[in-house]
C-alpha positions in Angstrom: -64.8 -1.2 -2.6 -62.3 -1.9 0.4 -59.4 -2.4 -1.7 -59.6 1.0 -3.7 -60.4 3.1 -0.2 -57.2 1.6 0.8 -54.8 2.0 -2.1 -55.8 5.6 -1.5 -53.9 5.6 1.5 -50.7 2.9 1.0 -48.5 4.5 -1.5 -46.9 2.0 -3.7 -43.1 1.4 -3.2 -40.2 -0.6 -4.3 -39.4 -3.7 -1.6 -36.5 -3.6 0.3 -35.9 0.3 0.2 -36.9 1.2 3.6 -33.2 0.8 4.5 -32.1 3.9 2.0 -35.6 5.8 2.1 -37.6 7.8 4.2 -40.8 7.4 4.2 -44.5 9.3 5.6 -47.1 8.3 8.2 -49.2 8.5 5.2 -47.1 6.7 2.9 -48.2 3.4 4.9 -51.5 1.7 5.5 -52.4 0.5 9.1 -54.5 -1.6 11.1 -56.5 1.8 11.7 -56.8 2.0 8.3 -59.3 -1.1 7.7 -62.3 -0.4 5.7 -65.9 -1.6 7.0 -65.8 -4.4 4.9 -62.4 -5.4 6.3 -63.5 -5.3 9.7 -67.0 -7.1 8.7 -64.9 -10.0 7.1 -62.7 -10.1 10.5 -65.9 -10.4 12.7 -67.1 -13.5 10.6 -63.8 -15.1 11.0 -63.4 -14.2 14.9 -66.8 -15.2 15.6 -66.7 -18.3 13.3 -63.6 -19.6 15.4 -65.4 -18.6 18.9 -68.6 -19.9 18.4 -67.7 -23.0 16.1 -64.4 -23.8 16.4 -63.0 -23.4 20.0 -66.2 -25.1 21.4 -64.6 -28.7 19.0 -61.1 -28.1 20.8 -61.2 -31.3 22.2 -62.7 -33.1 19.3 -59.5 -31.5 17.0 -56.8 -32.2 19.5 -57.6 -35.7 19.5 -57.1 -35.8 15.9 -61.0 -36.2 14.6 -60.6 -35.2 11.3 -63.8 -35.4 10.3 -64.8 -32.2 12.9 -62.0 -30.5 11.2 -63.3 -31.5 7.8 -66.8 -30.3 9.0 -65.7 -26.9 10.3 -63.3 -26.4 6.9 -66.8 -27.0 5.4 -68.4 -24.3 7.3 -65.7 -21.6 6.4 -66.0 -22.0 3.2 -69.8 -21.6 3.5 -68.4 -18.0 5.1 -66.3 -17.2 2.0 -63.3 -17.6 4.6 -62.2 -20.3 2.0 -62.2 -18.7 -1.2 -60.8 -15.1 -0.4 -57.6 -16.0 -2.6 -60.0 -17.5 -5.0 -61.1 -15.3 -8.4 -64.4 -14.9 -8.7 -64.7 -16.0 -11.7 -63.9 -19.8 -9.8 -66.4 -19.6 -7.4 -64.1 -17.4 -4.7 -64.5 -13.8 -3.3 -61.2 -12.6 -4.9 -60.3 -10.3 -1.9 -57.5 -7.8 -1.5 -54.7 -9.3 0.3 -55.4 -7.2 3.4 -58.6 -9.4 4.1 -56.6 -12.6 3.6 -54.1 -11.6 5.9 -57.2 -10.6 8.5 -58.8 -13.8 7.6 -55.9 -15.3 8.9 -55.1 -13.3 12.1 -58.8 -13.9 13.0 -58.9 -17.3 12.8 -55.6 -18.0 15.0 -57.2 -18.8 18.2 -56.7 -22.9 18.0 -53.5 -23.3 16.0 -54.1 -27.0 14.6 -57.3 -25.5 13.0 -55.3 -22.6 12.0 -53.0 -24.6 10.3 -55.3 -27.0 8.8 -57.2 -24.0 7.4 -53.9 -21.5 6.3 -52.3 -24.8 4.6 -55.4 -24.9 2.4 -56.3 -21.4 1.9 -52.6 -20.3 1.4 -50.4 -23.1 -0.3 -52.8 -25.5 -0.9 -54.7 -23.8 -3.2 -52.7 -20.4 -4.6 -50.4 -23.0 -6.9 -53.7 -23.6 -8.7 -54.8 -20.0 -8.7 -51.6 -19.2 -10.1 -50.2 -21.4 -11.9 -52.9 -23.6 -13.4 -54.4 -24.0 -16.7 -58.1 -23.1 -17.3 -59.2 -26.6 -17.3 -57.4 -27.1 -14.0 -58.8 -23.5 -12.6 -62.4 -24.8 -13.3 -62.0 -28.2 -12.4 -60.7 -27.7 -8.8 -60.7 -24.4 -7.5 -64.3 -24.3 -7.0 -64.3 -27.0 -5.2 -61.5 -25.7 -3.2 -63.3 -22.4 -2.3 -66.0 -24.3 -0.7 -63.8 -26.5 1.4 -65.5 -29.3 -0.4 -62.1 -30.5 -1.2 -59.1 -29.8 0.8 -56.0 -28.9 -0.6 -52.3 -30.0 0.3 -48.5 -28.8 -0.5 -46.1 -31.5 -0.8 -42.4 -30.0 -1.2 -39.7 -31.3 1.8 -38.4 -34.4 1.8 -36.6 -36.3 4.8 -33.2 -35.3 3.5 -34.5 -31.6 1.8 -36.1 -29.8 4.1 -34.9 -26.1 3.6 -32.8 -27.5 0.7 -35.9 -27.9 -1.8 -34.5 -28.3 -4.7 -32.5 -30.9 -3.5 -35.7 -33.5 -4.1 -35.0 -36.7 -5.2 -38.7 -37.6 -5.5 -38.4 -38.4 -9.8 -41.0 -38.1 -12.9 -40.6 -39.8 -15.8 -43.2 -39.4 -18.9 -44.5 -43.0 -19.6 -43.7 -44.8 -23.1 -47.6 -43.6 -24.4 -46.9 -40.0 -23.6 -50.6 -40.0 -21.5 -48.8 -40.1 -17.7 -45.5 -38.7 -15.5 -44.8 -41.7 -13.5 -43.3 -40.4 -9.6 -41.6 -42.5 -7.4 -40.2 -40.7 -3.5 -41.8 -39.9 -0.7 -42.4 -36.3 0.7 -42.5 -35.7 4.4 -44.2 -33.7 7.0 -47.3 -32.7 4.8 -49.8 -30.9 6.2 -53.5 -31.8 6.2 -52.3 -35.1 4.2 -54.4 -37.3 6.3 -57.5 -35.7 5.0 -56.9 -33.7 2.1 -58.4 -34.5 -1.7 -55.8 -32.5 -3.9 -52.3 -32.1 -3.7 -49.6 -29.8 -5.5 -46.5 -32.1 -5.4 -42.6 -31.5 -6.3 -40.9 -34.2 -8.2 -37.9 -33.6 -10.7 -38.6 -34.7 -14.4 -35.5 -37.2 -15.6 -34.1 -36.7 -12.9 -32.8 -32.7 -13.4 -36.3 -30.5 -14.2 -37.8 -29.1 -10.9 -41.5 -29.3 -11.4 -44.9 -29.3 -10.1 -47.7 -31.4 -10.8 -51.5 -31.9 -9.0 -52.0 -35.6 -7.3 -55.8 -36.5 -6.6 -56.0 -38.9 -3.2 -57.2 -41.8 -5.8 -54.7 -41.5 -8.1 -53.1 -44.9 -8.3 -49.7 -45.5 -7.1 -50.2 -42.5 -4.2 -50.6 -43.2 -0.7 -50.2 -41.8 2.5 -48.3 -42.3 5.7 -49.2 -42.9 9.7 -49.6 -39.6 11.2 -46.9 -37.9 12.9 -47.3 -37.0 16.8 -46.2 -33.7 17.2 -44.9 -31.8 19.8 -47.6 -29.1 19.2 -50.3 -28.2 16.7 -51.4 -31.8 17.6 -54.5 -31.6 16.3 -53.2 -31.0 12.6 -52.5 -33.6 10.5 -48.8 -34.2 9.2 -48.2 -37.2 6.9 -45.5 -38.9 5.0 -46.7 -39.4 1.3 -45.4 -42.4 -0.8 -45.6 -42.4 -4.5 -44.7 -45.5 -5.8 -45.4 -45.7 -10.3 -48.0 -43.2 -9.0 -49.6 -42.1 -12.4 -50.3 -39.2 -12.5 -52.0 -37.3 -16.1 -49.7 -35.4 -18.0 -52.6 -32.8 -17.8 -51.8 -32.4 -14.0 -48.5 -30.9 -14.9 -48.4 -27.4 -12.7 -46.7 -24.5 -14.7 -44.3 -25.5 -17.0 -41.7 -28.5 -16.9 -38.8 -27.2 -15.2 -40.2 -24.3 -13.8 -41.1 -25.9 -10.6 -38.8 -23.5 -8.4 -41.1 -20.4 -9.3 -44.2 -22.0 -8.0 -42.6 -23.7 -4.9 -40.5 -20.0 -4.0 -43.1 -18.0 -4.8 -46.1 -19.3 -2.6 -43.8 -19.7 0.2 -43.9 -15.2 0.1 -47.8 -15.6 0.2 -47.3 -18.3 3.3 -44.8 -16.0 5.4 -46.8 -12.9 5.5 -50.1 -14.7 6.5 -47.9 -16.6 8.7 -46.8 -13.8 10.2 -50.6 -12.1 10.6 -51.2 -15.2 12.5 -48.6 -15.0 15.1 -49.8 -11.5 15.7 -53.5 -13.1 16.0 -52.2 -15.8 18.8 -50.2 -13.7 20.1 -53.1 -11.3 20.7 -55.0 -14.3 22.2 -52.2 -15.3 24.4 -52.2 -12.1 26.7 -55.9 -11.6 26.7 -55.7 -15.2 28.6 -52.8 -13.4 30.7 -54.7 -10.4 31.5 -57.0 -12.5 33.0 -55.6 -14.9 34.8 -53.2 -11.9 36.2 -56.3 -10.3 37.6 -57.9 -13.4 39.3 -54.5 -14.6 40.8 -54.0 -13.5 44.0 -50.8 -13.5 46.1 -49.5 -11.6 49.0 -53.0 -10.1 49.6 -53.4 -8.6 46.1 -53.8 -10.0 42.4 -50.8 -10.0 40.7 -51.3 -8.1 38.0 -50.3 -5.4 40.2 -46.6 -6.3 40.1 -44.3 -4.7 38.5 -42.4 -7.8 37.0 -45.8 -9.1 35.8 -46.6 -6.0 34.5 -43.8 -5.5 32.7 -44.4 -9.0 30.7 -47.7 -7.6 30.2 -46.3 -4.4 28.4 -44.0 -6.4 26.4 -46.4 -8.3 25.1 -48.9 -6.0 24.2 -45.6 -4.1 22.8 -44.8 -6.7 20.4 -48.6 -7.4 19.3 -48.4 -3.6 18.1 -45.1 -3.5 16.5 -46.6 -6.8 14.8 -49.7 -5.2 13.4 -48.0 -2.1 12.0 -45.2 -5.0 10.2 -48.2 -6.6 9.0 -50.6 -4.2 7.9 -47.7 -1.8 6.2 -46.2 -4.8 4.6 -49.5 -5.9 3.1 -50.6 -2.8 2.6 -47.5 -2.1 0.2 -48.2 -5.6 -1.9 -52.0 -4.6 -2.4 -51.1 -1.2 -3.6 -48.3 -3.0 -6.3 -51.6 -5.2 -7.4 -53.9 -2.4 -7.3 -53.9 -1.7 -11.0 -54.4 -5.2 -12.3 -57.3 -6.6 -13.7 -57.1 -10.3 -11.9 -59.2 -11.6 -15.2 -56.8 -10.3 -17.6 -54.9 -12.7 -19.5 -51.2 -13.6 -17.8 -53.0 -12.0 -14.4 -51.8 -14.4 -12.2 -48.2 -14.5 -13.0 -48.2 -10.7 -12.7 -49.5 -11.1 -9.4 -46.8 -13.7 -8.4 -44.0 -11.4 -9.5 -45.5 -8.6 -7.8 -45.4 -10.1 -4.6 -42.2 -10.8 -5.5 -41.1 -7.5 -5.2 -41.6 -7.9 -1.6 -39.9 -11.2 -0.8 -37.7 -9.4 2.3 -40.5 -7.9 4.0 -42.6 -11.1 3.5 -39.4 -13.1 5.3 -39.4 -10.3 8.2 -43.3 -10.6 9.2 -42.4 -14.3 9.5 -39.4 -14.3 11.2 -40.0 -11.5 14.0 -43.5 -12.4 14.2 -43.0 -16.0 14.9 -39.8 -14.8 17.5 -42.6 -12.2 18.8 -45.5 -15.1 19.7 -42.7 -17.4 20.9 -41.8 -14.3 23.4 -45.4 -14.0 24.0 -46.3 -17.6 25.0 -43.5 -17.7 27.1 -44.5 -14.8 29.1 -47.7 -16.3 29.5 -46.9 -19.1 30.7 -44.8 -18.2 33.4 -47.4 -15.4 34.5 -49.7 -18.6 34.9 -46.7 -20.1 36.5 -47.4 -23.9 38.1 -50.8 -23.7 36.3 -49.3 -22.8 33.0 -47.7 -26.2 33.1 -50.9 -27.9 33.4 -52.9 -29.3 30.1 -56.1 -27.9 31.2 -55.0 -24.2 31.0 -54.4 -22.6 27.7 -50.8 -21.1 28.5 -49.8 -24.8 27.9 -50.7 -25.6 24.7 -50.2 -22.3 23.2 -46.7 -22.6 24.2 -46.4 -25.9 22.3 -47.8 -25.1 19.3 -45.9 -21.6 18.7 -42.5 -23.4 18.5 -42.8 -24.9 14.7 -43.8 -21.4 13.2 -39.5 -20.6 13.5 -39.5 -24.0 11.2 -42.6 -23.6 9.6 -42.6 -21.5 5.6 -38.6 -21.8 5.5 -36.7 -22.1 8.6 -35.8 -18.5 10.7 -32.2 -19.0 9.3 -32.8 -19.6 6.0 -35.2 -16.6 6.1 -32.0 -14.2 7.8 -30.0 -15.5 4.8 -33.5 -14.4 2.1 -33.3 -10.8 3.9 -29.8 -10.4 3.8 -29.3 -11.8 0.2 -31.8 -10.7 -1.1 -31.1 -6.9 -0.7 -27.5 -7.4 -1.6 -27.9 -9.2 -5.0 -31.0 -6.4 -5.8 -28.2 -3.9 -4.4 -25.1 -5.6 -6.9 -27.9 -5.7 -9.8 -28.6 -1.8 -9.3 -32.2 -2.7 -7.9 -31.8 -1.1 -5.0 -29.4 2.1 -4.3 -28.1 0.1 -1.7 -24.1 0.3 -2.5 -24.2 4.2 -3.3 -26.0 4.6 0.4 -23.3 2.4 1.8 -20.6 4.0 0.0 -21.8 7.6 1.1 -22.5 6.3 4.7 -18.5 5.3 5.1 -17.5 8.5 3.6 -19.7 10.5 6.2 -18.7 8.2 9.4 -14.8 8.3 8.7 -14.7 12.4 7.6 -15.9 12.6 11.7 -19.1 13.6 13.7 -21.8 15.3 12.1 -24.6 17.6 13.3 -27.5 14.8 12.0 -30.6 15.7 11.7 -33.3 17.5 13.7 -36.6 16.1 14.3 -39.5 17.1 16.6 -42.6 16.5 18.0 -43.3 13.8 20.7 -41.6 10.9 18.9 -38.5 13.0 18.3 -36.0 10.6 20.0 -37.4 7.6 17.9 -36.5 9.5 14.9 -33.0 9.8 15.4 -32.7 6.2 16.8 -33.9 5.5 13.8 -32.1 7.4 11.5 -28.8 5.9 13.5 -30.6 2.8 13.2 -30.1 2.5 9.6 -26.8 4.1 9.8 -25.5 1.6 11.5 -26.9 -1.0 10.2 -25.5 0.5 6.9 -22.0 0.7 8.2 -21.7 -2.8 9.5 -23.0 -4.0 5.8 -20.3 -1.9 4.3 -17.9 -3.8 6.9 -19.0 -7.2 5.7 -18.6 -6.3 2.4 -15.6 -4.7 2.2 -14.1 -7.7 4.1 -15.7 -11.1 2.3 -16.9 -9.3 -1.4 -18.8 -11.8 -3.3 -18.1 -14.5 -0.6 -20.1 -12.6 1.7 -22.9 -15.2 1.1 -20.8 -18.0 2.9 -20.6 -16.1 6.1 -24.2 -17.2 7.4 -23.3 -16.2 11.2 -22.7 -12.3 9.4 -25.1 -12.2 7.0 -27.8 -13.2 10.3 -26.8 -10.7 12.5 -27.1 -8.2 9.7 -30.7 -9.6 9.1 -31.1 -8.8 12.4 -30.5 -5.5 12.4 -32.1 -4.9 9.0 -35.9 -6.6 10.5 -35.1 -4.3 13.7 -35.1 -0.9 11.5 -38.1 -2.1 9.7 -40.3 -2.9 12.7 -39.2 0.5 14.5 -40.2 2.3 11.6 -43.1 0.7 10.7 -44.0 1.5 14.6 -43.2 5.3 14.7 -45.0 5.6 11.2 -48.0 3.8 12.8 -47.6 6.1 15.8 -47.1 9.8 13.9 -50.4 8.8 11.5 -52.2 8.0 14.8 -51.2 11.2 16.6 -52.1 12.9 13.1 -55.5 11.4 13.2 -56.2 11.5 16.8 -53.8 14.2 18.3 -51.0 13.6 21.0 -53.6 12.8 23.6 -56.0 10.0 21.4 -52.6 8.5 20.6 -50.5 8.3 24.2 -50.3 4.4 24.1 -49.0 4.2 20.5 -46.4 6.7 21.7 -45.6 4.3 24.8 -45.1 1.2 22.9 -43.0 2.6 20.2 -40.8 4.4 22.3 -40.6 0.8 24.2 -40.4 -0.8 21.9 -38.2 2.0 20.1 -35.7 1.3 23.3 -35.1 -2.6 23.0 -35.0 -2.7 19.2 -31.9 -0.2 19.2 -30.0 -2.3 22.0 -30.3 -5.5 19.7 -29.3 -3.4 16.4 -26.4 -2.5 18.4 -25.4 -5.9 19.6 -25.8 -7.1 16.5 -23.9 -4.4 14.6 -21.1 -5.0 17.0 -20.9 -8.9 16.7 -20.3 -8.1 12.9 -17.7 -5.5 13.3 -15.8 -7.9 15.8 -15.4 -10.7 13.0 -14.5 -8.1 9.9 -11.8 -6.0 11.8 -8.9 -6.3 13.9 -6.4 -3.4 15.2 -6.5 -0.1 14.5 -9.5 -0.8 12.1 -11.3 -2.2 15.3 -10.9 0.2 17.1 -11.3 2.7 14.9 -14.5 1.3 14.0 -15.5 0.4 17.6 -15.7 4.3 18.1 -17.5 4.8 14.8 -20.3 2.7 16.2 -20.4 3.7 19.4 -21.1 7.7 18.1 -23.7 6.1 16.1 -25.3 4.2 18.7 -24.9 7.1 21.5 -28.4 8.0 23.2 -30.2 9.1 26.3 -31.9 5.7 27.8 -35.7 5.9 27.6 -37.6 5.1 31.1 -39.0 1.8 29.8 -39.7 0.7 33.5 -42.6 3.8 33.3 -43.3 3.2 30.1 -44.1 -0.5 30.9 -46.5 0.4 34.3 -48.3 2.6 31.5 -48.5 0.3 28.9 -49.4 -2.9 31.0 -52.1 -0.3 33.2 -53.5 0.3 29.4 -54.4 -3.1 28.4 -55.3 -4.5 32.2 -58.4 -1.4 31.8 -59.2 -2.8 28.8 -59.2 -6.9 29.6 -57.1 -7.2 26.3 -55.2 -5.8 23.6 -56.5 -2.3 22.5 -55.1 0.8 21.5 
């Protein structure tokens, strides 16, 4: 089976410790790494959204929900529906590598995609793992086929990223047999069309919780549609409960407990959110590719440029960077479930608190992948220039509808403040030997230069950006926390330039991992353009990690600390400039052979 072929290769470890570990090429899984039945699946998907989808653009755009409907229908006639689904409900019950394919794949019209990832991902998983049998049997079926469509109803106009701040309220009704809710939830996706809905309301008051609304239930209704900047074809909805009775048998979880089913699916929602960026952002420069070859100016098509060109690399650059995130990330969470029996009594919270684990590299794929498509778009567009302005090209809407995925699963802030946090209340809890690696880093930097470490082979350079990476990243943590202590939380303009720098060293790793276990397979020569985009991509990443390092050494020291540790990080951040302008010509030469992405 696909799943055990790949825990073979993706060694299990603990999230978060990429920052105080080394780690192998063949410690991580890749896209390389993909079974037959992976790639299979991802066919089905592309070709589903080719053949049936993109043909309906029009039709979706214009909000006709009932092609959407229809073509939800069809996927889950494909399985696409159901891979989160346990078999024993009617699903496929796939690793999560396929669901995160299954996503990527299907990213080519993004109000389908959202349509589609709102019901696979958080409509549905609060069911698969949090619901009673009766509720299993009774819905997810159902769900799997896309004969129902599922919804997830947790902001509210006044607590967006502040969830728990709901005032929607549940009370149990005098005969015990009902919660009655009374609020309104906002911005709801799919809530114009969808059956079932998994709904946040706050029992008495106090008691976070989750229950499941059916579209008929009385007292539930839905708003006017919203008209959205982008994804314009999705549909986004207020919802008004008003005494909306709902059976005290359509509880979710436990009273009280709401906060563990609302956190916890948002993990599952950023990494496939994340695959997805990497998906459009894939389809964005296949569209620039082309358009660069047919575009002629000064007597020759301007793909031939060097400024278009270097877009081109850049793009292709982050696509790669954002299928090694992706893949390794996922990759890591499969091999943590890899040794569960999904029928086993309990499964599903084990699952949940698996994932867990890996809430800070969940929160990276979605913030640098949805930075990474916005970068993308915006390249295209200008390569299309006055034409990519126009409706009727696709630079257009593409760039429209990648601006909510920074708001989209937890805002890009509120996701630095998850990375940095996170690690540093698993680091204070003795999760993660983060402190004693801080601790040993400032005793190293302040005894004076040291010889470091020697790597080789063609990625040599990478390696000891890297190692300084982390170093520094390291030191200006130990800054910031030998400055604020436990206040260090209140400092949100810190603790995001430290997330910075901490998604940075993750993406370069996960790159030169991706790179060394290509040149392993493939030799030095098979893998030349993964050696040109990490050492490109190698290049920018340790400019920002610098930049960022710096801005948080600014605000934690003054005088003769300052400067003192000004020159720590500049001997940390010293290196020889790589020649990304060559790198770039070969990169963007690479993919303008090819017509599209490719290694």
């Amino acid at each position: 089976m696909a799943t055990t072929e790949m825990h073979v290769m993706a060694k299990r470890v603990k999230g978060g410790s990429f920052l105080t570990e080394e780690r192998e090429p063949q410690d991580i899984f890749t896209a390389e790494d993909l079974s037959d039945e992976h790639r299979q699946i991802a066919k089905t998907a592309v070709e589903f959204t080719t053949n049936e989808v993109m043909p309906a653009t029009q039709e979706i755009e214009a909000k006709n929900f009932q092609v959407t409907r229809s073509l939800l229908r069809k996927a889950g006639e494909l399985g696409l529906m159901g891979v989160d689904v346990p078999e024993a409900y009617g699903g496929l019950g796939m690793d999560k590598v396929t669901s995160a394919l299954v996503a990527e794949s299907i990213s080519q019209l993004a109000s389908f995609s959202v349509a589609f990832s709102a019901h696979v991902g958080i409509g549905t998983l609060p069911i698969v793992w949090y619901g009673t049998e009766a509720q299993k049997r009774k819905y997810l079926p159902k769900l799997a086929t896309g004969e129902w469509i599922g919804a997830y109803a947790l902001s509210e106009s006044s607590s967006g990223s502040d969830a728990m701040h709901c005032h929607t309220r549940a009370v149990l009704s005098p005969d015990g047999k009902h919660y009655i809710l009374n609020g309104e939830k906002m911005w709801i996706s799919n809530s114009g069309f969808a059956d079932v809905f998994t709904v946040f309301a706050k029992v008495d008051g106090e008691k976070f919780s989750a229950f499941i609304i059916d579209r008929n239930t009385p007292g539930f209704s839905v708003g006017s549609e919203e008209h959205k900047l982008g994804i314009r074809g999705s549909s986004t909805c207020p919802l008004i409960l008003a005494d909306c009775q709902v059976p005290v048998e359509n509880l979710l979880g436990e009273v009280g407990k709401g906060h563990h089913i609302a956190f916890n699916i948002l993990n599952i929602g950023r990494f496939k959110l994340g695959a997805a960026c990497v998906g459009g952002a894939r389809n964005g420069l296949r569209n620039a590719i082309g358009y660069s070859k047919e575009r002629k100016a000064f007597g020759k098509s301007i793909c031939e440029f060097g400024l278009i060109q270097e877009k081109l690399a850049e793009c292709a650059t982050g696509i790669y960077a954002g299928e090694s995130l992706v893949y390794r990330t996922i990759g890591m969470i499969d091999a943590a479930l890899a040794d569960l029996d999904a029928n086993a009594e309990g499964a599903s919270r084990e699952i949940q608190k698996r994932i867990e684990e890996y809430a800070v590299e969940c929160s990276i794929l979605k913030v640098w992948g949805s930075e990474m498509l916005d970068m993308v778009v915006d390249h295209v567009l200008q390569i299309y220039a006055g034409y990519g302005y126009v409706e009727e090209y696709p630079a257009e809407r593409a760039y429209r509808d990648s601006r909510i995925n920074r708001i989209f699963e937890g805002t890009n802030e509120i996701n630095r403040l998850i990375i940095t946090g996170w690690l540093m209340k698993q680091a204070m809890a003795g999760h993660l030997p983060l402190l004693p690696a801080i601790k040993k880093l400032m005793d190293e930097v302040m005894s004076g230069p040291s010889a470091g470490e020697d790597y080789d082979g063609p990625l040599a350079a990478e390696h000891k950006l890297l190692a300084n990476a982390k170093k520094l990243t390291l030191f200006a943590a130990g800054a910031a926390s030998q400055k604020y202590m436990q206040g260090l939380a209140e400092q949100q303009e810190v603790m995001g330039a430290l997330a910075d720098s901490i998604i940075e060293v993750y993406a370069m790793e996960s790159s030169i991992l991706r790179a060394e276990k290509l040149i392993g397979a493939r030799g030095e020569a098979g893998a030349r353009q993964a050696i040109a985009m990490t050492r490109f991509y190698a290049a920018k990443a340790t400019e920002r990690i610098e930049q960022s390092s710096r801005k948080v050494i600014a605000t934690v020291a003054e005088g003769d600390m300052l400067r003192t540790q000004m020159a720590i990080l500049r001997r940390l951040a010293k290196h020889e400039p790589a020649d990304t302008i060559s790198l770039g010509r070969q990169i963007a030469r690479h993919v303008l052979a090819a017509g599209r992405y490719s290694l």
